[in-house]
Residue, then its C-alpha position, 0 to 999 in steps of 0.5 A: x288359412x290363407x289371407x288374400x293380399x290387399x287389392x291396390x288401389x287403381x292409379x287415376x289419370x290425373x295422378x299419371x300426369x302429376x309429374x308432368x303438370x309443371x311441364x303442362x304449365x309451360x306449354x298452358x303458357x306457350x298457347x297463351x302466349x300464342x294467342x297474343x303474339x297472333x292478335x299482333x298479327x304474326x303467326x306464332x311458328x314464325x315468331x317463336x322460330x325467330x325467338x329461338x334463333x336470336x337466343x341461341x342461332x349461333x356463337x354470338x347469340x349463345x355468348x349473349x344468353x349466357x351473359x346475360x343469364x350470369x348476374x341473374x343465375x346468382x342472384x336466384x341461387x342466394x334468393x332459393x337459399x332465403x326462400x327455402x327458409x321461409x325467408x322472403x327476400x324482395x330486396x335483390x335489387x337493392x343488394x345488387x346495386x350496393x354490392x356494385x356500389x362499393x365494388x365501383x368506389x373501390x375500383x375507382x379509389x384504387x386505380x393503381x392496384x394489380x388485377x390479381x389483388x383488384x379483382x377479389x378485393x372487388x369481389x369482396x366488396x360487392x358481397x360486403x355491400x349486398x350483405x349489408x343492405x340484406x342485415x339491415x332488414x333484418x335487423x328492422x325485422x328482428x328489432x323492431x318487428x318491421x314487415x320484411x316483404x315492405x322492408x326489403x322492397x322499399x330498401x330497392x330503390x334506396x339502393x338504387x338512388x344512392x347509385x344515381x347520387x353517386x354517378x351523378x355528384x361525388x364520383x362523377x367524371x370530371x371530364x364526360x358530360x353524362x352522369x357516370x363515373x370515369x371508365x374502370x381501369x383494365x385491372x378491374x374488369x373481369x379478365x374473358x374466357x379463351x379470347x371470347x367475350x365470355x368472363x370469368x363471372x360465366x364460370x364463377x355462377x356454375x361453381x354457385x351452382x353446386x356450392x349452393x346444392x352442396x350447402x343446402x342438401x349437404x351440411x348441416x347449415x342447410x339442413x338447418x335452414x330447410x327445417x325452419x323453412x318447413x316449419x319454425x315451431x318444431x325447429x324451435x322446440x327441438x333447440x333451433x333458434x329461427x331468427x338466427x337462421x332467418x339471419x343468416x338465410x338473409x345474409x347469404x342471399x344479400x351477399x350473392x345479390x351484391x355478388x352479381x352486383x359486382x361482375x356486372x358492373x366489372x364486366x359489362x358496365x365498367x363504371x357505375x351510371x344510373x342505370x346498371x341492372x336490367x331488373x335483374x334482382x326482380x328476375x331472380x325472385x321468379x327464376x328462383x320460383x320457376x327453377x323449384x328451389x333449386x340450383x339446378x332448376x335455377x340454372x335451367x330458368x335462368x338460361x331460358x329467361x335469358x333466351x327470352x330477352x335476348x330472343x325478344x330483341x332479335x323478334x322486336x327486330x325482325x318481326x316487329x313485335x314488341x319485345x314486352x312479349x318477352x316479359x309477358x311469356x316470363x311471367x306466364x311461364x312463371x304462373x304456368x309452373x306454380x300453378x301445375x305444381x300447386x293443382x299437382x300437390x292436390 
């Protein structure tokens, strides 16, 4: 006797298009964004062409896009790593101003040292600074039970004054008239690739790329991180301690924050000044979410997030609309993505 095998089951098509919903999420946001950009009274064709001109027409836009994609690009690979254990870490900022706070003070209080001594001693510094600021949070979290969210995102703008305290009183230039330090000497700045005005920061994010995918899909840690991420009951019951991998998960993203900290304020900056970020820290959360958790999905959301704003200036020149239009598709972009996911995984 012979048994007739199971009919499968037919396959609708919404779960066709599964794959494809954060891909639908992205062109939900570009017909969004469409609307606005026509009630400006420009026709969206013309604004996207100039969009994708000004970000990657040429040698010098694409050197724009990647510098500007660096800082941002390592600070969402530290933020995956929090996030994928269940760690919410809103703090960037504030850890990317520390981390370029006590790279500056040492670039400014050692001015006599070698470029090959200067520049990891600098890099040491900027992680010390963000990961200190990140354990500080922690420790209100795990000692006394302080809301890491409000934690962190108060710590910011501690950070971020005590940057403007520094560039405007203890470290400011005896001999300028604005609020910020003297210039970094030419041993404290990121030496640049091939004669371009690419640095060595540019090459150290993509090496973060895969150290960040090797240590969360590869080693123990980060098979460890992930599982309390999942669920910290069960990594508890099977002998994991959650708070010291929420520590450490932390810990790493505070110490990459302060990274780019760092190459920024080397490279680009070269002094410390009220103003050094561009909100990169913030940035980062949503490149973090829109790359998916991980490292190469954040390298992907970080080059486009960085073709946004360095589209958007040459479309605010060229065609007049505001550049905040940037800001808006980013944040439809975002919303887009984690929407098709969220409606895909139902």
């Amino acid at each position: 006797m012979t048994v007739d095998p199971p009919l499968s089951q037919p396959v609708s098509w919404l779960q066709r298009l599964r794959p494809f919903a954060p891909l639908l999420g992205v062109l939900a946001a570009l017909l969004l964004s469409s609307i606005l950009i026509a009630l400006s009274g420009v026709s969206p064709l013309a604004a996207y062409g100039a969009l994708v001109t000004g970000a990657v027409g040429g040698p010098r836009q694409i050197t724009e896009t990647l510098l500007k994609a660096t800082p941002i690009l390592i600070i969402a690979l530290g933020l995956t790593v929090a996030f994928r254990a269940r760690v919410w870490n809103i703090g960037a900022e504030g850890q990317y101003h520390l981390g370029a706070l006590l790279a500056g003070t040492l670039a400014l209080t050692f001015p006599q040292l070698p470029a090959w001594v200067m520049i990891p001693a600098m890099a040491v510094a900027g992680i010390v600074g963000g990961l200190l600021w990140s354990a500080l949070a922690g420790l209100l979290l795990l000692k006394r039970g302080v809301n890491l969210i409000i934690c962190t995102l108060m710590l910011n703008y501690i950070g971020i004054l005590l940057v403007q305290y520094v560039a405007r009183a203890p470290l400011r230039d005896p001999d300028g008239f604005l609020p910020e330090t003297a210039r970094f000497v030419g041993a404290a700045q990121l030496p640049r690739l091939f004669g371009s005005r690419l640095h060595v920061g540019v090459l150290l994010a993509l090496v973060l790329v895969g150290l960040t995918y090797v240590l969360l899909w590869r080693t123990p840690l980060g098979f460890r991180l992930r599982a309390v991420g999942a669920s910290s009951s069960v990594a508890l019951n099977v002998g994991m301690a959650p708070s010291r991998y929420l520590l450490m998960a932390l810990l790493i993203s505070g110490a990459l924050a302060g990274l780019a900290g760092m190459v920024e304020v080397s490279y680009t900056y070269t002094r410390l000044k009220p103003s050094i970020s561009d909100g990169y820290g913030f940035t980062g959360i949503l490149v973090a979410l829109l790359g998916q958790l991980s490292p190469m999905g954040c390298l992907v959301a970080a080059l486009l997030f960085s073709a946004l704003v360095v589209g958007a200036q040459a479309l605010n020149v060229s065609l007049q609309v505001p550049a905040a239009v940037a800001g808006v598709l980013q944040a439809l972009l975002v919303l887009g993505v984690l929407a098709g996911g969220a409606i895909a995984k139902r």
